[in-house]
Biopython code that builds the backbone (N, CA, C, O; Angstrom):
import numpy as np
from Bio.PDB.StructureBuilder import StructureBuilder

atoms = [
    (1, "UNK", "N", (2.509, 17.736, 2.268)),
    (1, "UNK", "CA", (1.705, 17.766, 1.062)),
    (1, "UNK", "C", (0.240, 17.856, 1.466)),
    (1, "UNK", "O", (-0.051, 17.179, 2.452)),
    (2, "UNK", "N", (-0.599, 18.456, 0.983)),
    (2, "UNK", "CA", (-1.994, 18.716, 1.269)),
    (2, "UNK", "C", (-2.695, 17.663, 0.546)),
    (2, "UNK", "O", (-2.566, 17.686, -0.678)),
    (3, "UNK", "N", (-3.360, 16.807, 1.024)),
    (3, "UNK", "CA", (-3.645, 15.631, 0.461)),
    (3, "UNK", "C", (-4.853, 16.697, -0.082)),
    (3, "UNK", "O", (-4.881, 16.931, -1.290)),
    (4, "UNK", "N", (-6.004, 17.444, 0.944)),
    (4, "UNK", "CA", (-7.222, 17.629, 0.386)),
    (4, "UNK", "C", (-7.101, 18.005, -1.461)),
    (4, "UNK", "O", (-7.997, 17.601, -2.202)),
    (5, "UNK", "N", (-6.120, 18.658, -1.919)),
    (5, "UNK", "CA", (-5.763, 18.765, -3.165)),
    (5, "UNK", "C", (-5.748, 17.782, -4.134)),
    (5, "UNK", "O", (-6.024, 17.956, -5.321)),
    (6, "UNK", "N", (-5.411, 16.716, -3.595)),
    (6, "UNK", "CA", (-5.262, 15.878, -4.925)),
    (6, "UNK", "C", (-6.054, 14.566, -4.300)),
    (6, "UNK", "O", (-6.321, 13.969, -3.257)),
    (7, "UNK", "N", (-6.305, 14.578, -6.384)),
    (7, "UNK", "CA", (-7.456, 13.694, -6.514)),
    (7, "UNK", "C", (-6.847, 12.043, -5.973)),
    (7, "UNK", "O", (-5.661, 11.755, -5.818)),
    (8, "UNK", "N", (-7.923, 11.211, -5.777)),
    (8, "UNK", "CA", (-7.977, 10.120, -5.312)),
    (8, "UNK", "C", (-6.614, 9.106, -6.791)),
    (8, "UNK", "O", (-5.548, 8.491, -6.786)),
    (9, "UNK", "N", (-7.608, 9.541, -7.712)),
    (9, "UNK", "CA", (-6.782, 8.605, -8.516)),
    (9, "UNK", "C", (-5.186, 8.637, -9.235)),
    (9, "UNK", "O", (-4.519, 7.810, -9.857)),
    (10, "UNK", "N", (-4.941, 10.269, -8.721)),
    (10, "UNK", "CA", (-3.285, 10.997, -8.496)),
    (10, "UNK", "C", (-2.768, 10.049, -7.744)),
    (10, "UNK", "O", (-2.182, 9.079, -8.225)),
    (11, "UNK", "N", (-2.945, 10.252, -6.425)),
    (11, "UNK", "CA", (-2.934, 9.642, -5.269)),
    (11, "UNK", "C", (-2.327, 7.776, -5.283)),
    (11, "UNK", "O", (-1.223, 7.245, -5.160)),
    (12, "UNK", "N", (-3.382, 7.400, -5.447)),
    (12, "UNK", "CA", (-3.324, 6.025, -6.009)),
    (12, "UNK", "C", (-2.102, 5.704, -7.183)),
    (12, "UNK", "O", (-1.192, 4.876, -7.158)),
    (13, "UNK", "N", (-2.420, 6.547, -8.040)),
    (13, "UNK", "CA", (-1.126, 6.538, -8.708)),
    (13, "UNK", "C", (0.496, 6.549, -8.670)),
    (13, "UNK", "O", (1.268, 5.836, -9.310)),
    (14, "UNK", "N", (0.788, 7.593, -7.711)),
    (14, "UNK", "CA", (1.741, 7.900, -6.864)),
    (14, "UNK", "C", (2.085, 6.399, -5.903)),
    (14, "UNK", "O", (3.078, 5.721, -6.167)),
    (15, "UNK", "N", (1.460, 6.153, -5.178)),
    (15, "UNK", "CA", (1.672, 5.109, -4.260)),
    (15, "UNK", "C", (1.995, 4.040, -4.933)),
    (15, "UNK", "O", (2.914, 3.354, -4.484)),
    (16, "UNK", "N", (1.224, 3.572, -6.354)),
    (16, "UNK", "CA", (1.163, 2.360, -6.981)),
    (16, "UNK", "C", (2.570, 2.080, -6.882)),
    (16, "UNK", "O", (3.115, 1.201, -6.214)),
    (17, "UNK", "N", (3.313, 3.327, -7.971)),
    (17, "UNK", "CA", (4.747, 3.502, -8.292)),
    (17, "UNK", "C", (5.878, 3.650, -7.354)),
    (17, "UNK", "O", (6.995, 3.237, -7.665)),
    (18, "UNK", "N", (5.636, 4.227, -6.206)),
    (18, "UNK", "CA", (6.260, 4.372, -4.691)),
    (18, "UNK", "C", (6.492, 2.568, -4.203)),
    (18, "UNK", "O", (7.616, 2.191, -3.872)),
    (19, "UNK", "N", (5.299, 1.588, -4.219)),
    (19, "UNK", "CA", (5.322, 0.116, -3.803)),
    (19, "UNK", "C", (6.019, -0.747, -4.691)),
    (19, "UNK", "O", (7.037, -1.401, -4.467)),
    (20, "UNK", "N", (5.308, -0.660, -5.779)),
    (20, "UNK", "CA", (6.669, -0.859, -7.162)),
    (20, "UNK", "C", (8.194, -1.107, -6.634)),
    (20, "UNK", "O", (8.791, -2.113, -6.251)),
    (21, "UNK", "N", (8.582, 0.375, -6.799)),
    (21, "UNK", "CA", (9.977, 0.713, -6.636)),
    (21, "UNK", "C", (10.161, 0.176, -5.244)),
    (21, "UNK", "O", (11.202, -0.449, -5.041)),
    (22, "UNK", "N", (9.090, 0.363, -3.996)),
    (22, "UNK", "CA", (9.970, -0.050, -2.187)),
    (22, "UNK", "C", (9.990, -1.396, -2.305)),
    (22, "UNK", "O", (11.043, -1.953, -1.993)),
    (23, "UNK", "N", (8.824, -2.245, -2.786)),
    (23, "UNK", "CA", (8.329, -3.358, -2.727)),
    (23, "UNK", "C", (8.364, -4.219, -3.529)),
    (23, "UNK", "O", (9.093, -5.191, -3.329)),
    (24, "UNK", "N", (7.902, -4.161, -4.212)),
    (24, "UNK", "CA", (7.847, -4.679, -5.606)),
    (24, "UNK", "C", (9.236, -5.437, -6.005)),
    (24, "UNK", "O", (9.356, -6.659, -5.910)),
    (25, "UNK", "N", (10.120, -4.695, -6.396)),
    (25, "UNK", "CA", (10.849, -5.259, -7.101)),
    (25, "UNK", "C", (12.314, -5.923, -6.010)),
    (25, "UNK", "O", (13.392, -6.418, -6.339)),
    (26, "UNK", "N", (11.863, -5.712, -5.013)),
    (26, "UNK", "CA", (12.865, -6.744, -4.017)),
    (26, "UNK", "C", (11.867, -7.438, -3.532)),
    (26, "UNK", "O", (12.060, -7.467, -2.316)),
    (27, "UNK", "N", (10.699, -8.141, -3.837)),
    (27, "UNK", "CA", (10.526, -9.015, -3.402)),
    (27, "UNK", "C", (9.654, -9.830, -4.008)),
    (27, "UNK", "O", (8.708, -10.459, -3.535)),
    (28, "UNK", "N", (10.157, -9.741, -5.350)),
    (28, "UNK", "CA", (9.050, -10.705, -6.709)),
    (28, "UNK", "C", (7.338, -10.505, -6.577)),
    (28, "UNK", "O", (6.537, -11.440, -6.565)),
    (29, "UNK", "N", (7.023, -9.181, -6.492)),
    (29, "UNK", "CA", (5.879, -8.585, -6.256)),
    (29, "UNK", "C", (5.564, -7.471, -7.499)),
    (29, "UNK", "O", (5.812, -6.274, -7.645)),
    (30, "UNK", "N", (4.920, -8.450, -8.269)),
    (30, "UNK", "CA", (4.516, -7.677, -9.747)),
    (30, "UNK", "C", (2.869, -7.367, -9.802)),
    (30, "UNK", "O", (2.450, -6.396, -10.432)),
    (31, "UNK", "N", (2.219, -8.028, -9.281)),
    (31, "UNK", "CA", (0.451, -8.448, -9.639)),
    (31, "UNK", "C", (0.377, -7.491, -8.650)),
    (31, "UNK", "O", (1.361, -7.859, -8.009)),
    (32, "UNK", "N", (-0.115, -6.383, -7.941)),
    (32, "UNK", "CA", (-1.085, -5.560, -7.223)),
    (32, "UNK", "C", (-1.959, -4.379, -8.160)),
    (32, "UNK", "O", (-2.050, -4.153, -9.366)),
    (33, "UNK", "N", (-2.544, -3.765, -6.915)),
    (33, "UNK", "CA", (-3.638, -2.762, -7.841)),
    (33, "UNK", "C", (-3.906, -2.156, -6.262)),
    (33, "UNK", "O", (-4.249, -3.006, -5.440)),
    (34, "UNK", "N", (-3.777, -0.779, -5.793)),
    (34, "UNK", "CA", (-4.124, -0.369, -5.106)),
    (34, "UNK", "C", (-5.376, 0.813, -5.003)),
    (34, "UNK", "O", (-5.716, 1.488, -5.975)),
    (35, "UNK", "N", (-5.795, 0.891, -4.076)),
    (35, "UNK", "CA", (-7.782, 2.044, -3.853)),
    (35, "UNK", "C", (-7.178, 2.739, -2.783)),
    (35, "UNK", "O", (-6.580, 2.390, -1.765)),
    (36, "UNK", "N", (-7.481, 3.771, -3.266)),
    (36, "UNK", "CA", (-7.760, 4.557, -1.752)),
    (36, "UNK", "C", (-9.009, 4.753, -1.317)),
    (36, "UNK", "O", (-9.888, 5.197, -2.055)),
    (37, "UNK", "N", (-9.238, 4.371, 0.185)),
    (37, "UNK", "CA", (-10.465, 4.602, 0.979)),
    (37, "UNK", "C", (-10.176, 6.049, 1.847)),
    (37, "UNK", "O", (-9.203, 6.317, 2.551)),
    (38, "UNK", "N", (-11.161, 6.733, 1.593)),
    (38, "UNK", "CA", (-11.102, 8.003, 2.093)),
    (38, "UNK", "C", (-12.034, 7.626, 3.382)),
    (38, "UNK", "O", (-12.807, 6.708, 3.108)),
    (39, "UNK", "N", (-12.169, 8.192, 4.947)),
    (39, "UNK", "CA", (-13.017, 8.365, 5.561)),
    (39, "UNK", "C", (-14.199, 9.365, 5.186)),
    (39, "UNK", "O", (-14.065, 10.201, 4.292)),
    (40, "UNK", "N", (-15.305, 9.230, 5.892)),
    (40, "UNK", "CA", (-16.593, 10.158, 5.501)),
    (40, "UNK", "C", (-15.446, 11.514, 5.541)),
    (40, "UNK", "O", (-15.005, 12.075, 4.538)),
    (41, "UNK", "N", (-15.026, 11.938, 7.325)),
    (41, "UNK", "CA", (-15.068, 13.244, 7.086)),
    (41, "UNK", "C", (-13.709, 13.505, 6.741)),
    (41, "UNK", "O", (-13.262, 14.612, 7.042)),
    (42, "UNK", "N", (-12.807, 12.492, 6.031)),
    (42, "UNK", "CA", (-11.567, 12.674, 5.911)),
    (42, "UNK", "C", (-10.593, 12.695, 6.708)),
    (42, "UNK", "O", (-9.666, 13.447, 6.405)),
    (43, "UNK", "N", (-10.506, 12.043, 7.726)),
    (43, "UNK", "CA", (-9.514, 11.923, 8.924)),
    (43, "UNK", "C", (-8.858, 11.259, 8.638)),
    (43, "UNK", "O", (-7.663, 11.543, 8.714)),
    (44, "UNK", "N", (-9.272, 10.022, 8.157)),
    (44, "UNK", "CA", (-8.180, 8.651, 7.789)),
    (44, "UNK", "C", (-8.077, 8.345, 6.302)),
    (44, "UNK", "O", (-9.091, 8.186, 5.623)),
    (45, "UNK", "N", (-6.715, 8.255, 5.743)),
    (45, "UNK", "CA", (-6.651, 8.072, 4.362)),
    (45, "UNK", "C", (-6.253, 6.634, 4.338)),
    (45, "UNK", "O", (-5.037, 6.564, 4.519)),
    (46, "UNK", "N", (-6.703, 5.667, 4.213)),
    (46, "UNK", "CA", (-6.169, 4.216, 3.577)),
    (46, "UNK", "C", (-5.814, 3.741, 2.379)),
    (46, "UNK", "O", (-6.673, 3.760, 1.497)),
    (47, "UNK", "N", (-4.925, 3.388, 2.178)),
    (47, "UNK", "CA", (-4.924, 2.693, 0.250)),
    (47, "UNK", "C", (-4.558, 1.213, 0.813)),
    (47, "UNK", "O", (-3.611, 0.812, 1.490)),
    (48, "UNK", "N", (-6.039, 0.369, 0.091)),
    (48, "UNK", "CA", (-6.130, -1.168, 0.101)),
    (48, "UNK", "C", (-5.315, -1.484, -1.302)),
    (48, "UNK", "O", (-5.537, -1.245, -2.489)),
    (49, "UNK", "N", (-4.210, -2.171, -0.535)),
    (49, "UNK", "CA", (-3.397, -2.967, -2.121)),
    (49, "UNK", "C", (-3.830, -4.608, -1.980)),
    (49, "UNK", "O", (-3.547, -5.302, -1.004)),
    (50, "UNK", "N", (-4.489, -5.010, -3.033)),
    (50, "UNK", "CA", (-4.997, -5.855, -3.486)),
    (50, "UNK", "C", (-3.925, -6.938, -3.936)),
    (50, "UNK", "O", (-3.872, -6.996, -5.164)),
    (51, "UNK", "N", (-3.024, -7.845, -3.276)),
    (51, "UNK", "CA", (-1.887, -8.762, -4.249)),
    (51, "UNK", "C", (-2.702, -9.978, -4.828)),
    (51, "UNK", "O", (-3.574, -10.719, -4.375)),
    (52, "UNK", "N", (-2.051, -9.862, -5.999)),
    (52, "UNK", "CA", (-2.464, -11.739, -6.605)),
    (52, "UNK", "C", (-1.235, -12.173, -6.130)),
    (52, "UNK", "O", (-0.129, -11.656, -6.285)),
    (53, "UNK", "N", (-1.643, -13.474, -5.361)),
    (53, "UNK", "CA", (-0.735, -13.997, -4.961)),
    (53, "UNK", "C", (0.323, -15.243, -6.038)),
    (53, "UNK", "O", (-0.366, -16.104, -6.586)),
    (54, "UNK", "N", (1.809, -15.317, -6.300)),
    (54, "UNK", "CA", (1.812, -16.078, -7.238)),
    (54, "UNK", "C", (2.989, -16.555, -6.812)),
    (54, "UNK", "O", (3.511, -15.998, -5.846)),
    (55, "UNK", "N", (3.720, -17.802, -7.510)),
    (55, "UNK", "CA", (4.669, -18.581, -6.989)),
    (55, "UNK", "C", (5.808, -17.588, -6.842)),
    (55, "UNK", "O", (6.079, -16.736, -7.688)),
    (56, "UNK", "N", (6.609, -17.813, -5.420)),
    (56, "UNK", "CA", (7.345, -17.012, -5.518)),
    (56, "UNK", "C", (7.260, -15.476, -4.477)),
    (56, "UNK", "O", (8.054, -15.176, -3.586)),
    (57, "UNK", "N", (6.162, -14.759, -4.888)),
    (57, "UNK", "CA", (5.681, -14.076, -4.184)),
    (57, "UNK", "C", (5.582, -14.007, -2.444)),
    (57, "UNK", "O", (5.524, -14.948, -1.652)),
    (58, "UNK", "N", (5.585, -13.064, -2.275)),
    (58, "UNK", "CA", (5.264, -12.824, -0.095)),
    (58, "UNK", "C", (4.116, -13.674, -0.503)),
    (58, "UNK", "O", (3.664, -13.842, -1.636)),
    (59, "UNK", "N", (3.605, -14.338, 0.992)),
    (59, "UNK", "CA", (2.497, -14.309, 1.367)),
    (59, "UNK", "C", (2.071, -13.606, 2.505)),
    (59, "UNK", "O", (2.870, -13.209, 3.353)),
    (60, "UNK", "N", (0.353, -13.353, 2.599)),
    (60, "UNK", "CA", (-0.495, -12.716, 3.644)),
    (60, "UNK", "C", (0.673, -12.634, 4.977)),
    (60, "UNK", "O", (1.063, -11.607, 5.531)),
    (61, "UNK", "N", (1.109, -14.178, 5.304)),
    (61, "UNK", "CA", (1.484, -13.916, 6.646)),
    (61, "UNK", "C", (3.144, -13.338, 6.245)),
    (61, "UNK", "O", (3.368, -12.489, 7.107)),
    (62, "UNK", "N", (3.846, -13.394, 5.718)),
    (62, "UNK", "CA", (4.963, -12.427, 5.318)),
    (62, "UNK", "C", (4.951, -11.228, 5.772)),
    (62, "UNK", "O", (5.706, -10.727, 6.605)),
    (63, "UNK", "N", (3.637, -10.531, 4.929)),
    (63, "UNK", "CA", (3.042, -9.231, 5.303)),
    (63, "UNK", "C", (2.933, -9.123, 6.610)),
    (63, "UNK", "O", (3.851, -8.510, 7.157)),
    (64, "UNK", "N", (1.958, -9.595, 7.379)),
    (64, "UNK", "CA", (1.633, -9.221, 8.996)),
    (64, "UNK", "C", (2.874, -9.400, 9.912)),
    (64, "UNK", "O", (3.055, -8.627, 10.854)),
    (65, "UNK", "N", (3.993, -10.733, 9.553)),
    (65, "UNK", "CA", (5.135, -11.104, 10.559)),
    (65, "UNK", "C", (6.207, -9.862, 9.897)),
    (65, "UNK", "O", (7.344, -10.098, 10.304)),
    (66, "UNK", "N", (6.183, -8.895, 9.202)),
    (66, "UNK", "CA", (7.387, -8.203, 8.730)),
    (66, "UNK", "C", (8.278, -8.504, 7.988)),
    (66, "UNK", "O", (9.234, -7.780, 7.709)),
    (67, "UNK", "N", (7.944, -10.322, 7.316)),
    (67, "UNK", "CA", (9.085, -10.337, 6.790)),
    (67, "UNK", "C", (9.374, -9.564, 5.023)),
    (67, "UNK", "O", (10.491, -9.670, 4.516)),
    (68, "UNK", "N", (8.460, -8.982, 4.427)),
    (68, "UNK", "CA", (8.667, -8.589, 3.292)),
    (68, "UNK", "C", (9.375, -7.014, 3.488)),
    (68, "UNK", "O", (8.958, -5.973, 3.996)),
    (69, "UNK", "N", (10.576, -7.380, 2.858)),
    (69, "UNK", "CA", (11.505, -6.595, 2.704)),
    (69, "UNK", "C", (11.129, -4.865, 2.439)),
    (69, "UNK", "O", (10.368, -4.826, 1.472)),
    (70, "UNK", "N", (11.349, -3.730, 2.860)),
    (70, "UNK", "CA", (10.497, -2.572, 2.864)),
    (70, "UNK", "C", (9.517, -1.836, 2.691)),
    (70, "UNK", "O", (9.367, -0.740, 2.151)),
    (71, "UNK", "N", (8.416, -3.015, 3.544)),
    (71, "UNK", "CA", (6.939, -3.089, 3.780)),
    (71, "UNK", "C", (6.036, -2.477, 4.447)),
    (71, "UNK", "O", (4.817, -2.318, 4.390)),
    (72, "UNK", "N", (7.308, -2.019, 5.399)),
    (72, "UNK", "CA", (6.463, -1.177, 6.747)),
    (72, "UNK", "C", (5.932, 0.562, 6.881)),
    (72, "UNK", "O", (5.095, 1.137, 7.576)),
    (73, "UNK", "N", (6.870, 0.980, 5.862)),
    (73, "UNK", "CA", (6.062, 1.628, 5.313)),
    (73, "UNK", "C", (6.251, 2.430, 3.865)),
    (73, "UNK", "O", (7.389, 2.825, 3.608)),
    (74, "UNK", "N", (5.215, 2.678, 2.935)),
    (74, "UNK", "CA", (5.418, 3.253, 2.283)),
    (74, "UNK", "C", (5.774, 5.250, 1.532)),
    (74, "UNK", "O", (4.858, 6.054, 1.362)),
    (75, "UNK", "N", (7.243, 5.550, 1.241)),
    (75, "UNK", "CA", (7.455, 6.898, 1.235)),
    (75, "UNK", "C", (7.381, 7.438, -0.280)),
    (75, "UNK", "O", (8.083, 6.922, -1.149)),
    (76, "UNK", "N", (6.303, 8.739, -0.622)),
    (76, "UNK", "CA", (6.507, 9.198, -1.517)),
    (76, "UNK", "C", (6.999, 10.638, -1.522)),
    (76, "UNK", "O", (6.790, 11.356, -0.545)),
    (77, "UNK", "N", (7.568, 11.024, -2.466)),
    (77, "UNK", "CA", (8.556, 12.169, -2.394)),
    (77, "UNK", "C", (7.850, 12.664, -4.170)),
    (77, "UNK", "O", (7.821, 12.058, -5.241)),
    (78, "UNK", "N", (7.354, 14.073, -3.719)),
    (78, "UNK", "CA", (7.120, 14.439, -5.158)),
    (78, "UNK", "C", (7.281, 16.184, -4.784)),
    (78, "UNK", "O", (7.666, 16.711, -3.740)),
    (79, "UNK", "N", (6.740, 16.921, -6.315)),
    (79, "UNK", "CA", (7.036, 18.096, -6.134)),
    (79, "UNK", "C", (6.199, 19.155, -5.287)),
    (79, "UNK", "O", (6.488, 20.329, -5.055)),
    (80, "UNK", "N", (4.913, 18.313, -4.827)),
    (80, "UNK", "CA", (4.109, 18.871, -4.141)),
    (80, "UNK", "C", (4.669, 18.274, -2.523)),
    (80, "UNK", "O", (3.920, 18.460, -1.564)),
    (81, "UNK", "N", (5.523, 17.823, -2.390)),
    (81, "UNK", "CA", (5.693, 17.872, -0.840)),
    (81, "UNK", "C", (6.071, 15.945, -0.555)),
    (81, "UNK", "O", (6.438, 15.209, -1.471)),
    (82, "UNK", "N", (5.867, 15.493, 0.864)),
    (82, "UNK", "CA", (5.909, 14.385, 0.904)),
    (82, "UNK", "C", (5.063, 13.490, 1.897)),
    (82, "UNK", "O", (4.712, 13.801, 3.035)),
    (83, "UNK", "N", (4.797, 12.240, 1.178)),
    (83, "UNK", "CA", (3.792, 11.458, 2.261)),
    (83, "UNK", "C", (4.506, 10.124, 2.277)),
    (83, "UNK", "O", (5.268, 9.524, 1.519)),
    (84, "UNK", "N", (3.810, 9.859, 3.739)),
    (84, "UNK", "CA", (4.497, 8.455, 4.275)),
    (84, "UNK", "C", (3.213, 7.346, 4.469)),
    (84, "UNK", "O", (2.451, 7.806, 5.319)),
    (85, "UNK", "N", (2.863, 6.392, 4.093)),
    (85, "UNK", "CA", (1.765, 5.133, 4.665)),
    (85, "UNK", "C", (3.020, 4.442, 5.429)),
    (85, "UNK", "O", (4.241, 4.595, 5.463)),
    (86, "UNK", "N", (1.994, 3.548, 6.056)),
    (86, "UNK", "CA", (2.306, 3.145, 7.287)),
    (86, "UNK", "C", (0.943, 1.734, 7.202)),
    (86, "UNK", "O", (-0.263, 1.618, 6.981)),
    (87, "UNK", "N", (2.071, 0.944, 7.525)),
    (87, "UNK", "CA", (1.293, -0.874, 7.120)),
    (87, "UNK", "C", (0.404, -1.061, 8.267)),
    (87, "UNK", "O", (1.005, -0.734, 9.291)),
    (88, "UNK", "N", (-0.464, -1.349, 8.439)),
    (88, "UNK", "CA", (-1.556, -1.616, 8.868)),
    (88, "UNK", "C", (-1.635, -3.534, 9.018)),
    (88, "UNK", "O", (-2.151, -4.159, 8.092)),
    (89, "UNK", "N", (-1.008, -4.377, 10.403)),
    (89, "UNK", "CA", (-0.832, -5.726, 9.915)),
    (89, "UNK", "C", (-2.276, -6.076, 10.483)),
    (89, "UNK", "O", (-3.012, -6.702, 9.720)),
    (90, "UNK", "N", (-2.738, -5.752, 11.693)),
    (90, "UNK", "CA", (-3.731, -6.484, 12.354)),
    (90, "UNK", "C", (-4.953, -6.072, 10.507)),
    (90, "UNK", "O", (-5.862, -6.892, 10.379)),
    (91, "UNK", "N", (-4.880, -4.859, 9.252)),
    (91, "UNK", "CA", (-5.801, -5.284, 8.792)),
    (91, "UNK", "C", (-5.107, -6.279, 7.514)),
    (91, "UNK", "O", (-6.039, -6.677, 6.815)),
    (92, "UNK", "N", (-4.349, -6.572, 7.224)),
    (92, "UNK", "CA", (-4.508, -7.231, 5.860)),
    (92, "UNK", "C", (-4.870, -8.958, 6.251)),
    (92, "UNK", "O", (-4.483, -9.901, 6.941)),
    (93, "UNK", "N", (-5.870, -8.561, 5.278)),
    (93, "UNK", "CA", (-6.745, -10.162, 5.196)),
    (93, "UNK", "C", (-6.435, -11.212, 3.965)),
    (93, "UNK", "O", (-5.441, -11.364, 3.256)),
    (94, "UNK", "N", (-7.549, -11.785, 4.009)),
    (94, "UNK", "CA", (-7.572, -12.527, 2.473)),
    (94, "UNK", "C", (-8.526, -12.424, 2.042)),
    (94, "UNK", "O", (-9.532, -12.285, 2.738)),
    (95, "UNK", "N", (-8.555, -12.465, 0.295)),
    (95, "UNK", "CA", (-9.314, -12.940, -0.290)),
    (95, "UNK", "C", (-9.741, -14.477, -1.013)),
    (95, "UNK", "O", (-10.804, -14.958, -1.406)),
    (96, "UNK", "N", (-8.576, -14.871, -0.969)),
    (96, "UNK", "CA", (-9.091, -16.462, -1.292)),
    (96, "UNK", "C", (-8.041, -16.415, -0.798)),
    (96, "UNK", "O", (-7.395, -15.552, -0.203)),
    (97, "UNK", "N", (-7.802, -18.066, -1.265)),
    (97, "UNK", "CA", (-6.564, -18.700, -0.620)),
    (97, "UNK", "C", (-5.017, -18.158, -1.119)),
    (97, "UNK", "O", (-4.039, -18.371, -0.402)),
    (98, "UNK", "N", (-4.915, -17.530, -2.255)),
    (98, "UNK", "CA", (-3.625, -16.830, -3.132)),
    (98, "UNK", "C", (-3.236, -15.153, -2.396)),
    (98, "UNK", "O", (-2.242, -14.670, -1.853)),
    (99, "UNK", "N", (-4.745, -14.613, -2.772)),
    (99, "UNK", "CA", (-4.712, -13.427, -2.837)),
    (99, "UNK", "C", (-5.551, -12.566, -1.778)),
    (99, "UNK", "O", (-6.664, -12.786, -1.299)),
    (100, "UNK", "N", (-4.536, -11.381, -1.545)),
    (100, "UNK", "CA", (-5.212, -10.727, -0.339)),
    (100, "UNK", "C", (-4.952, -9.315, -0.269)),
    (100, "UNK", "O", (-4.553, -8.788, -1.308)),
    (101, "UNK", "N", (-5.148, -8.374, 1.076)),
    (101, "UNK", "CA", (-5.391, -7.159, 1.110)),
    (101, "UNK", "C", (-4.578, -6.748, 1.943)),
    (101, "UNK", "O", (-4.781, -6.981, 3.134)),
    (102, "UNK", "N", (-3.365, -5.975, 1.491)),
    (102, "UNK", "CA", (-2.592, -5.234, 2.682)),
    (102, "UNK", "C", (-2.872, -3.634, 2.860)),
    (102, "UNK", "O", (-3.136, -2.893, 1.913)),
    (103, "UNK", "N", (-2.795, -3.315, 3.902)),
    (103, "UNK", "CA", (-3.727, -1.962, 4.378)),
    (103, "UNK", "C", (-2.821, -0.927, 4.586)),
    (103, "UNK", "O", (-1.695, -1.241, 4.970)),
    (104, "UNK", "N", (-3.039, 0.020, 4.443)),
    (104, "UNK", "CA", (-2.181, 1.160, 4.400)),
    (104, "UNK", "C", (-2.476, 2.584, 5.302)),
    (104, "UNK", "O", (-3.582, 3.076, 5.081)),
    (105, "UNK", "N", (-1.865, 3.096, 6.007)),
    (105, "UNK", "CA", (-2.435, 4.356, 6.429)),
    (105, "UNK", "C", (-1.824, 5.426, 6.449)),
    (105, "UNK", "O", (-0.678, 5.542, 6.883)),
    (106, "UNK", "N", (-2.380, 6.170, 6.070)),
    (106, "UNK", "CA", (-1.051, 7.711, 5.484)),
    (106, "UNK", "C", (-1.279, 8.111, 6.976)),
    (106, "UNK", "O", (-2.181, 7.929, 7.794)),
    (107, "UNK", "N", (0.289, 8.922, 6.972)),
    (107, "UNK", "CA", (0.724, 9.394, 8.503)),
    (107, "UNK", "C", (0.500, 11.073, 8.284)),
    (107, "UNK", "O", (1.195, 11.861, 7.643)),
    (108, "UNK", "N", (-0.824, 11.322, 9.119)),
    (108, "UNK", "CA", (-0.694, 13.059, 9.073)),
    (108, "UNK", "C", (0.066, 13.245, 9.892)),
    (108, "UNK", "O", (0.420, 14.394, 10.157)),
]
sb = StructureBuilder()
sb.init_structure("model")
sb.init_model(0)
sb.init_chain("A")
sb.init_seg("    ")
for serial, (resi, resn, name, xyz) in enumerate(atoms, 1):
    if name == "N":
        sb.init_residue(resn, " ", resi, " ")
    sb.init_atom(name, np.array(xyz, "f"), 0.0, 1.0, " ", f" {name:<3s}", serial, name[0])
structure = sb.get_structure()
């Protein structure tokens, strides 16, 4: 799929629904919101997913040790072709003590 084609917030869109369906719903993961960070000259595509963290839910270290159930990476399949992210553990951080940032990197 030619990413340069589609817009950021396609994009984002696609993935939201891709984590949803991989993630999301095997592993009581409802609260995210994902961005894509583009590099300046476009080499690296990232999408930061943002979780509220809530009872029940993975936590941060879930994410980095592997244990959340088809995390490692994310696959979308559409009519323009297909893309794969790929979890990023050394980046997801925190934002407070609940909620944090798991990192994403699309595989050219």
């Amino acid at each position: 799929m030619n990413v340069d084609k589609i817009s950021d917030e396609i994009m984002q869109e696609m993935f939201e629904v891709a984590f949803e369906n991989q993630v999301g719903v095997y592993n009581n993961l409802s609260e995210f919101e994902a961005i894509v960070k583009r590099s300046a000259r476009e080499e690296d595509i990232l999408m930061e997913v943002t979780v509220t963290g809530m009872a029940g839910s993975p936590t941060m270290d879930d994410f980095k040790s592997g244990k959340v159930e088809n995390a490692e990476q994310i696959n979308i399949d559409d009519v323009r072709g297909q893309l794969t992210y790929r979890i990023m553990p050394e980046n997801i951080v925190p934002l407070n003590s609940t909620d944090y940032i798991v990192t994403y990197k699309l595989a050219l």
